[in-house]
TORGU-557516 format. One record per residue (C-alpha): residue number from 1; residue in one letter; x, y, z. Coordinates in steps of 0.001 Angstrom, whole numbers, plus 500000, padded with zeros to 6 digits. Layout:
<atoms>
atom num NUM residuo a c1 X c2 Y c3 Z
...
</atoms>
This chain:
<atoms>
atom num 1 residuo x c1 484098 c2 446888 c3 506139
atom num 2 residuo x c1 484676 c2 449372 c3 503130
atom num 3 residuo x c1 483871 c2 453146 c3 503651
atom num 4 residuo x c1 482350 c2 454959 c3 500395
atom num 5 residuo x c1 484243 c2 457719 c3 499550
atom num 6 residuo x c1 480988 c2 459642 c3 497413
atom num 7 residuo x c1 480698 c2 462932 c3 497860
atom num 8 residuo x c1 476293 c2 463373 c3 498182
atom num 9 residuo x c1 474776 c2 466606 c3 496640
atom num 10 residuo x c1 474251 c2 468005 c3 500439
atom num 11 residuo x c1 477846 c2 467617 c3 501154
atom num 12 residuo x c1 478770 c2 469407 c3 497832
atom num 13 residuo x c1 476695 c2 472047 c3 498366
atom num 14 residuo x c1 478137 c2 472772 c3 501405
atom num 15 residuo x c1 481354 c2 472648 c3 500167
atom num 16 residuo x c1 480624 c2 474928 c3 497665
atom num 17 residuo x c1 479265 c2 477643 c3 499859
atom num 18 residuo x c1 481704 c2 477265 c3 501938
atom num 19 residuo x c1 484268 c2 478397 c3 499045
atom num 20 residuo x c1 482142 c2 481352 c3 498022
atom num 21 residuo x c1 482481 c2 482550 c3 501265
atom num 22 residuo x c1 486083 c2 482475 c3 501247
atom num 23 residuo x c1 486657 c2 484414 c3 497854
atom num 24 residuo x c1 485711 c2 488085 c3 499412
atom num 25 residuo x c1 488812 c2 488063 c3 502188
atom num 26 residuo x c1 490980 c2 486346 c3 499553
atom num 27 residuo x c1 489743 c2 489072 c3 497185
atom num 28 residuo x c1 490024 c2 491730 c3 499891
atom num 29 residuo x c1 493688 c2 489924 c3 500772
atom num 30 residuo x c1 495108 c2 490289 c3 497175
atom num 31 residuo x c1 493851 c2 494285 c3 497028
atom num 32 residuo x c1 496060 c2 495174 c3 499972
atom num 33 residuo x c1 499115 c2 492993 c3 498973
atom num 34 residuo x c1 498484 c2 495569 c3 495337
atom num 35 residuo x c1 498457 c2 498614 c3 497197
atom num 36 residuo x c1 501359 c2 497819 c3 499068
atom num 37 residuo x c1 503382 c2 497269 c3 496117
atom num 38 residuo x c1 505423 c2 500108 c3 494964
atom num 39 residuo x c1 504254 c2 501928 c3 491847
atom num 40 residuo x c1 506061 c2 501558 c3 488980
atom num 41 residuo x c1 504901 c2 504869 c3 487054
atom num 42 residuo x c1 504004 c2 508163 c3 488265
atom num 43 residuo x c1 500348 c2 509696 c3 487734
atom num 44 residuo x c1 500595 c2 511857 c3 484525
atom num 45 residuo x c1 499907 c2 515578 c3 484867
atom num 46 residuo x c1 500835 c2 515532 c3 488168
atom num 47 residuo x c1 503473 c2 517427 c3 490065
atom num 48 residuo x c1 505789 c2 514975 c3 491375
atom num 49 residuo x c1 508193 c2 515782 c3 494590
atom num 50 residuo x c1 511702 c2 515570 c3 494319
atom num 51 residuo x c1 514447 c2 513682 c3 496483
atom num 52 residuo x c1 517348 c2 516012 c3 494673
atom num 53 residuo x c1 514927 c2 519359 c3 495207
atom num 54 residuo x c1 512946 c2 521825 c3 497119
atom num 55 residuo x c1 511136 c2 520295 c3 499973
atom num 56 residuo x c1 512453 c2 516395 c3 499043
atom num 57 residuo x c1 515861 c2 517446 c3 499288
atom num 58 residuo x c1 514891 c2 519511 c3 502900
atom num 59 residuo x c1 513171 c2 516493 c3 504242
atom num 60 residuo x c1 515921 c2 513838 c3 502774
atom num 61 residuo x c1 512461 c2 512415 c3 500827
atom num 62 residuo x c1 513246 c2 508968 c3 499159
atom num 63 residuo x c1 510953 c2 506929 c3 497012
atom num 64 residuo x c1 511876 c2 503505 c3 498757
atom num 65 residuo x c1 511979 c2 503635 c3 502321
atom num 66 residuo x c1 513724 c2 500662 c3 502463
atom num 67 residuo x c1 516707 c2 502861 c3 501033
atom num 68 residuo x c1 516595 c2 505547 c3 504005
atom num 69 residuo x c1 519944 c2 506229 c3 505463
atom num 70 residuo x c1 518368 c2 508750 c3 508012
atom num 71 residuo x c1 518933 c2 507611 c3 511409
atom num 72 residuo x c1 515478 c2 508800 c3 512093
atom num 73 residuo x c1 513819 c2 506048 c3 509789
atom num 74 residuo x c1 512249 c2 502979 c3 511540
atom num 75 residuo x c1 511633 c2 499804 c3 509963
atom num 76 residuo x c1 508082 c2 499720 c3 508374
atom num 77 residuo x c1 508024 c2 503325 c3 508494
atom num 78 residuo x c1 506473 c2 504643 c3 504767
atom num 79 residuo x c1 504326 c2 507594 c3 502941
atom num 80 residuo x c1 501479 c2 505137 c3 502410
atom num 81 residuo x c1 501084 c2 504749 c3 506693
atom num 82 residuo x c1 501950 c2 508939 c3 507311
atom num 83 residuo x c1 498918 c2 511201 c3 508612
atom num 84 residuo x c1 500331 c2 513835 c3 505283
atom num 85 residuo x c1 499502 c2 511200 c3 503109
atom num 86 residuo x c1 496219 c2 512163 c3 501401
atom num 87 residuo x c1 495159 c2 508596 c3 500810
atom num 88 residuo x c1 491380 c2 510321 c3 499349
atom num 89 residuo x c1 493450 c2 511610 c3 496677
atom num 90 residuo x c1 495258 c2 508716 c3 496009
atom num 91 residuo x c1 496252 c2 507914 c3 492291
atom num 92 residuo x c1 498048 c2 504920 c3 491264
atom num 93 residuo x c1 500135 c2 504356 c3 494539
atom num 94 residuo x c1 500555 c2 508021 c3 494335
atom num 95 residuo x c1 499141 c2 510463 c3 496728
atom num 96 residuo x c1 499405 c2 514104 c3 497405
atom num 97 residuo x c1 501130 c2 515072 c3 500566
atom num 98 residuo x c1 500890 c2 518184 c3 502737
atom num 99 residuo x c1 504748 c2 518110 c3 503744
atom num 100 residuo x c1 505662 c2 518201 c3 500250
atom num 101 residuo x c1 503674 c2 520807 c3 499334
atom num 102 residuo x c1 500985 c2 519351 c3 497999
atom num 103 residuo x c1 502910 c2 517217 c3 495833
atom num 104 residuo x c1 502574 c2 513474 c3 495381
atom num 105 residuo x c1 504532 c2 511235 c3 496623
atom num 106 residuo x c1 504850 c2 507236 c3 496313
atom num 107 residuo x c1 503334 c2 505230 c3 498763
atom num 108 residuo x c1 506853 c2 503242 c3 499018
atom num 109 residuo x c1 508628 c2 506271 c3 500184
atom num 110 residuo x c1 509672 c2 508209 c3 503466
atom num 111 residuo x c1 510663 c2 511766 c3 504753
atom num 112 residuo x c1 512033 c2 512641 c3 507952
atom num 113 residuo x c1 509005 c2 514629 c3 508627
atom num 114 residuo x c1 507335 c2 510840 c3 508665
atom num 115 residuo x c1 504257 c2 510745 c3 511497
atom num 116 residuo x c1 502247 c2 507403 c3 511808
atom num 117 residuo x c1 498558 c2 507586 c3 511619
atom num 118 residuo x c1 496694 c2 507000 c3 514681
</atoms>
């Protein structure tokens, strides 16, 4: 016996709902893979902390935590996950924190004054 392999208009149209469901988490899914990633330019007119200076060189700031020789930093650990991080303020992966002075830092970076949001 030979099966038909026709997709019928039902069975397409559930298919195809199906798929337009899906597109919000993968749209949602690409957004936070983007704000992860480490900005590549600094807000303009903004004041900008310093790893060589003031409170960046205090605090041993860096802008890639990945590069933290501190023996405080922990894997994972980063501006973008720290309760100083003023995420509402956020500007291109840049974000004012309260540590620095109100200066912004990169979401990619880490201090030793680092405290995980609860």
């Amino acid at each position: 016996m030979e099966e038909k392999n026709t997709l019928s208009r039902r069975s397409f149209f559930k298919f195809a709902l199906a798929g337009a469901a899906i597109v919000p988490f993968v749209m949602k899914a690409t957004k936070s893979f983007a704000a992860d990633a480490c900005p590549t330019t600094a807000p303009a007119g903004k004041a900008l902390a310093s790893p060589t200076e003031g409170m960046g060189k205090t605090l041993k700031y860096v802008t890639d935590s990945t590069k933290a020789k501190d023996p405080k930093y922990k894997a994972g650990s980063k501006c973008g996950s720290c309760k100083f991080f003023n995420a509402a303020k956020a500007e291109g992966g840049y974000a004012p924190c309260t540590m620095m002075g109100m200066k912004y830092v990169t979401n990619c970076g880490w201090c030793t004054s680092f405290n995980a949001k609860v």
